[in-house]
C-alpha positions in Angstrom: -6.2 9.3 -18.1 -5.8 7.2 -15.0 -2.6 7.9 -12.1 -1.6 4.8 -11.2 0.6 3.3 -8.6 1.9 0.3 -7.1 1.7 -1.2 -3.5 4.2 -4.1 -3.5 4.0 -6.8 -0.9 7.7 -7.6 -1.6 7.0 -11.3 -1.5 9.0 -13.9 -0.3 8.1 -17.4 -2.3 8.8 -21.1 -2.5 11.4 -20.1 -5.0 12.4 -16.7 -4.1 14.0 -15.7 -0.4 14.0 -12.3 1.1 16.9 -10.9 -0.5 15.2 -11.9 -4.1 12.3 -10.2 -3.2 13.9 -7.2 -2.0 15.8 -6.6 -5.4 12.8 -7.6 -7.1 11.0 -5.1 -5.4 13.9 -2.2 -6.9 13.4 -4.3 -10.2 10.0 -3.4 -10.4 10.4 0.5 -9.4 12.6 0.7 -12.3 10.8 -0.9 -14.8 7.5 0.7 -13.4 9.2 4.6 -13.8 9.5 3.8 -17.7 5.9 2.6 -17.8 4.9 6.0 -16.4 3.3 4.9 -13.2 3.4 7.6 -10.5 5.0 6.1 -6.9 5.1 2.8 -5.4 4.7 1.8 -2.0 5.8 -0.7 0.2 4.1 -1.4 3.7 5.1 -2.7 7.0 4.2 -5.9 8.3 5.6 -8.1 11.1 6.5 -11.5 11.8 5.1 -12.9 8.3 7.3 -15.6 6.3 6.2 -14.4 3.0 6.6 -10.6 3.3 10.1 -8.8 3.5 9.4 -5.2 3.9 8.8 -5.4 7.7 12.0 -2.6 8.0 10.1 -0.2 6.1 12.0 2.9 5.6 15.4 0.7 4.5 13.5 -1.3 2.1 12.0 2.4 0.5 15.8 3.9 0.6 16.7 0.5 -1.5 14.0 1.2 -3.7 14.7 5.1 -4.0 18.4 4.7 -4.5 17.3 2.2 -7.5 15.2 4.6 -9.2 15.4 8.6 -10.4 12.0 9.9 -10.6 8.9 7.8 -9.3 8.2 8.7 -5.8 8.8 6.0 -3.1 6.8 5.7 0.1 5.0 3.8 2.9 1.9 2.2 2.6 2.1 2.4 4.6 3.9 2.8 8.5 1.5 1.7 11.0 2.6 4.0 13.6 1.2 2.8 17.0 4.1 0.5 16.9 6.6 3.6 16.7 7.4 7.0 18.2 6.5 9.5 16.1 10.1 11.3 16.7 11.6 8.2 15.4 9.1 7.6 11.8 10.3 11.8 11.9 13.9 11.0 11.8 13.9 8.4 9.4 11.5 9.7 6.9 13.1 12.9 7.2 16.6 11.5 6.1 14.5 9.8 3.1 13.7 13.0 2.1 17.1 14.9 2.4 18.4 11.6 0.7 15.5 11.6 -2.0 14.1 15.1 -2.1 10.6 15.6 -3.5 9.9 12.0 -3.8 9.0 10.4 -0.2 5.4 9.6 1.1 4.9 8.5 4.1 1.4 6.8 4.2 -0.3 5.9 8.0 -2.1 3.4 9.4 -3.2 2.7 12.9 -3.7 -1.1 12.9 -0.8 -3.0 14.2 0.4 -4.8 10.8 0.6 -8.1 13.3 -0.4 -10.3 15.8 -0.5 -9.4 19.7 2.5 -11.1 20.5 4.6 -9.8 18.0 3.1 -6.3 19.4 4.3 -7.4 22.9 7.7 -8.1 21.1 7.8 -4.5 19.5 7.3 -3.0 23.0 4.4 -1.5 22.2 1.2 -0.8 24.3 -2.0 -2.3 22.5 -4.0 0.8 23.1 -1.4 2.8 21.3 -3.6 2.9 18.4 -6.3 5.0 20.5 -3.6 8.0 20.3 -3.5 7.5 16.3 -4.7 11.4 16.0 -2.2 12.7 18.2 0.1 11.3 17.0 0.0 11.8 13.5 -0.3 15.6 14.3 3.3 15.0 16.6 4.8 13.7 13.5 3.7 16.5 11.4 5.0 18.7 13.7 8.8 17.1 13.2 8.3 17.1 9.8 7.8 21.1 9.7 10.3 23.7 10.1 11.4 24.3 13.2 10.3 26.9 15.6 11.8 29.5 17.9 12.6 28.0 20.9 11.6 24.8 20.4 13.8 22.4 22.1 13.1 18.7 20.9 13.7 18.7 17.0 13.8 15.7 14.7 17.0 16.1 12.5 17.6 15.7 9.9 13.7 16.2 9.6 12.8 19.4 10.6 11.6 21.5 7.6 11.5 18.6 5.0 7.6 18.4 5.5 7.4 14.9 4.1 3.9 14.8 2.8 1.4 12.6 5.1 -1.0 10.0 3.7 -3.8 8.7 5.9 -4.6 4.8 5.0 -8.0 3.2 5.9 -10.4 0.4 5.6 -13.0 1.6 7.8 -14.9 5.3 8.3 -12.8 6.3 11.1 -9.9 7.0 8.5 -11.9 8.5 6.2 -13.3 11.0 9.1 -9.5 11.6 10.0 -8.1 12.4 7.0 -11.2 14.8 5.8 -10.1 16.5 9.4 -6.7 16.6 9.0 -6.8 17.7 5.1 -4.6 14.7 4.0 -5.3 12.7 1.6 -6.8 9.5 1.4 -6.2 5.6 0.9 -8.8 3.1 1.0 -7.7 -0.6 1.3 -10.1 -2.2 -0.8 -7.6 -4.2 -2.2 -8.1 -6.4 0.9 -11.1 -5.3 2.4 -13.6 -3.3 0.5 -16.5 -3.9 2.7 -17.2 0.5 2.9 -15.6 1.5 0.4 -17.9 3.5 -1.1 -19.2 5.0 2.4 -15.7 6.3 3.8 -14.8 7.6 0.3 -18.2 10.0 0.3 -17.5 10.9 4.4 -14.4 11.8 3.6 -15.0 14.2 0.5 -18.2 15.9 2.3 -16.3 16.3 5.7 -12.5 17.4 4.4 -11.2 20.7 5.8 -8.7 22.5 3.3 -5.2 22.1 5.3 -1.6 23.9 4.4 -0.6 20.5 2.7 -4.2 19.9 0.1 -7.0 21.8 -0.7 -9.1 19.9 -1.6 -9.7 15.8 -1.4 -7.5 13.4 -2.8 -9.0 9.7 -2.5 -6.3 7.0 -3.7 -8.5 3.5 -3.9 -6.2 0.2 -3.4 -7.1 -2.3 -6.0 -6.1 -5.8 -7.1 -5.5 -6.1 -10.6 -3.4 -9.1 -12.0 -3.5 -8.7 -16.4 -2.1 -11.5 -18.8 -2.9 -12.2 -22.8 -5.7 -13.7 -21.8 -8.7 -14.5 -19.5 -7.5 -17.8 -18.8 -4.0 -17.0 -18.1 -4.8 -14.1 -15.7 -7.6 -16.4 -13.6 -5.1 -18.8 -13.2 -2.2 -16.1 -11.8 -4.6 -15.1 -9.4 -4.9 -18.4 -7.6 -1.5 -17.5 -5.7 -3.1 -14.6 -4.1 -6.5 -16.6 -3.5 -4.6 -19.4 -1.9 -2.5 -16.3 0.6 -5.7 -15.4 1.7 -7.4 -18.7 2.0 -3.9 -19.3 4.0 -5.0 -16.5 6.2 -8.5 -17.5 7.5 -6.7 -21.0 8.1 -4.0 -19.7 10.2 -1.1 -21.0 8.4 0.5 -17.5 6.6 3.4 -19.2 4.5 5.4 -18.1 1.1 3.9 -17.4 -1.5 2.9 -19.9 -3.6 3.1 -21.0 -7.5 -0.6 -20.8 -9.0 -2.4 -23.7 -9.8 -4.9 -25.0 -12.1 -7.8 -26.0 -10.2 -8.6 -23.6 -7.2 -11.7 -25.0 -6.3 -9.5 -28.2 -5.3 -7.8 -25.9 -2.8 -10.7 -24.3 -0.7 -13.7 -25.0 1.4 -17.0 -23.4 0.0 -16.5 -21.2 3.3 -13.1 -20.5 2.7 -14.1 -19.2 -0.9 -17.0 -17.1 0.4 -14.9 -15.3 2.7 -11.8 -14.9 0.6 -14.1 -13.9 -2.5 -16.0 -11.2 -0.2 -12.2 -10.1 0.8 -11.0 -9.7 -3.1 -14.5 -8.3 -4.7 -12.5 -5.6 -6.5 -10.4 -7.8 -7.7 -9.8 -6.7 -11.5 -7.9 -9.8 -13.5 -8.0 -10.8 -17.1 -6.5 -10.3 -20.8 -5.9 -6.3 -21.6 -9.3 -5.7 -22.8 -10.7 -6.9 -19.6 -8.7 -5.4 -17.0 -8.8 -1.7 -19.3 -13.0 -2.3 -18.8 -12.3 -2.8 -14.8 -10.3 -0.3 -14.3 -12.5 2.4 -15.8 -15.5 1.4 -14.5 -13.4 1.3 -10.8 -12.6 5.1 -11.6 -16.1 5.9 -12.6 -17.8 4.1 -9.8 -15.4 5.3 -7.2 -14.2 9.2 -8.6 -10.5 7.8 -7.3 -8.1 10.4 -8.1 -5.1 7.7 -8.3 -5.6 3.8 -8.2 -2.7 2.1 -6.4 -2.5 -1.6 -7.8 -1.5 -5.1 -5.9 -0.4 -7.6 -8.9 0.5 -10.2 -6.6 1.6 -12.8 -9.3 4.5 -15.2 -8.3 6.8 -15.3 -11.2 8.7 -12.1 -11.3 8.5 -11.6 -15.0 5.1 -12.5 -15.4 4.5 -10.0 -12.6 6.5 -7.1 -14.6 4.4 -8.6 -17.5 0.8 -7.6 -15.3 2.5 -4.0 -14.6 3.2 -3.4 -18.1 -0.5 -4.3 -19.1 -2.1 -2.8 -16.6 0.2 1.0 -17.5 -0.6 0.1 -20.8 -4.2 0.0 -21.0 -4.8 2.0 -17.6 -3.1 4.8 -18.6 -5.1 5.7 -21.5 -8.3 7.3 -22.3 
């Protein structure tokens, strides 16, 4: 049997503004507890039309205070643009609000462009301190000390577990350090997959949070009744990514029937080298991708993009995806 677990983009589209997507994003939580899937995650991004989860930790205490028992988290907080003290504080009130059910998933990339960076006061090299400062954070997350003078509250003591997010070996190396467990973003680039998932299970160092390695792989998987149905859903992610290598990030965007009307034969290559693990198709199909994902891969938990615009045909791809993911 397959964990699985969702990544939503929280996606603003042509027909659905941010406060849709936000209560579409609790929609989904709820309906995605009853299917049995294990946590969702929602990540932080910056200045991006189509994406509404750029205040991270409100939009996962909206999601939490929807829900009862799927565990809610960050996929994650990219926290070079934040003090640690401060992602302490606010994670730690998630968890006091929402005990046992917070993750807090970390990534060093900036989640935006350099002038939004400039406009979030941050330094660009603040991702050279990533290490650091992931071990400050943990260090507000745990109880607090004798003596010790600067303490996150609420946080202190909660000891929100930590999640270290990659797409590159570096993360892999820091998380088999660390002892934390492990995402890898193949959803989006899958380029060394493989490679970081094997550094970081022969290089991880037991730690007072895991034991032993935990490897989460990010995958796309978009499921209809048919073949046909499903390629055709997928064009509004192809078309967000062609979108990206043209500069011109928008809303999402209704599928259409011809892709190969909408991109360049370079624009394909790249955004097909992007979405290789891209699992999409009629039941039978995406239940073939997805085990062959977890044999190829050994992923202890699959967390699933279904980036399909119409919100019930999106809850219709969750349900399919539980449905035949879930089960031997």
């Amino acid at each position: 049997m397959t964990t699985l677990s969702i990544l939503d983009l929280v996606r603003v589209t042509e027909d659905t503004d941010a406060t849709g997507a936000l209560y579409n994003a609790r929609d989904l939580a709820q309906h995605a507890e009853g299917w049995g899937y294990n946590r969702i995650w929602v990540a932080e991004h910056h200045n991006l039309a189509g994406i509404a989860s750029a205040a991270t930790s409100v939009v996962i205490g909206h999601i939490a205070a929807g829900t009862k028992t799927i565990r809610v988290g960050a996929g994650g907080i990219m926290l070079p643009n934040h003090a640690p003290y401060i992602i302490a504080e606010q994670f730690g009130t998630l968890a006091r609000l929402f005990p046992g059910r917070i993750d807090l998933g970390l990534g060093r990339a900036p989640g935006t462009d350099q002038l939004t960076l400039r406009a979030l006061r941050r330094d660009a090299a603040a991702s050279d301190r990533f290490p650091q400062d992931v071990m400050e954070l943990k260090a507000f997350l745990a109880p607090e000390e004798p003596g010790q003078r600067i303490v996150a509250i609420p946080a202190a003591g909660t000891e929100v577990p930590l999640w270290i997010l990659g797409s590159s070996h570096f993360g892999a190396m820091l998380a088999a350090e660390l002892g934390l467990p492990y995402a890898f973003a193949s959803h989006f680039a899958p380029d060394h997959l493989l490679e970081a998932l094997e550094i970081y299970r022969s290089r991880f160092k037991p730690s007072d949070q895991l034991d032993k390695p935990y490897a989460m792989v990010g995958v796309n998987v978009i499921a209809a009744e048919t073949d046909a149905e499903a390629k055709r859903l997928a064009t509004t992610q192809q078309m967000s990514f062609t979108n990206i290598f043209r500069g011109t990030r928008g809303l999402g965007m209704p599928p259409i029937d011809d892709i190969e009307a909408y991109w360049s034969p370079v624009e394909k290559a790249q955004v097909q080298r992007m979405l290789a693990r891209t699992i999409y198709g009629s039941p039978e199909t995406v239940r073939t991708g997805i085990a062959d994902l977890v044999q190829e891969t050994g992923a202890d938990e699959l967390i699933v993009v279904s980036d399909v615009y119409e919100h019930p045909k999106r809850l219709r791809s969750y349900e399919i995806i539980a449905d035949v993911g879930m089960t031997k």
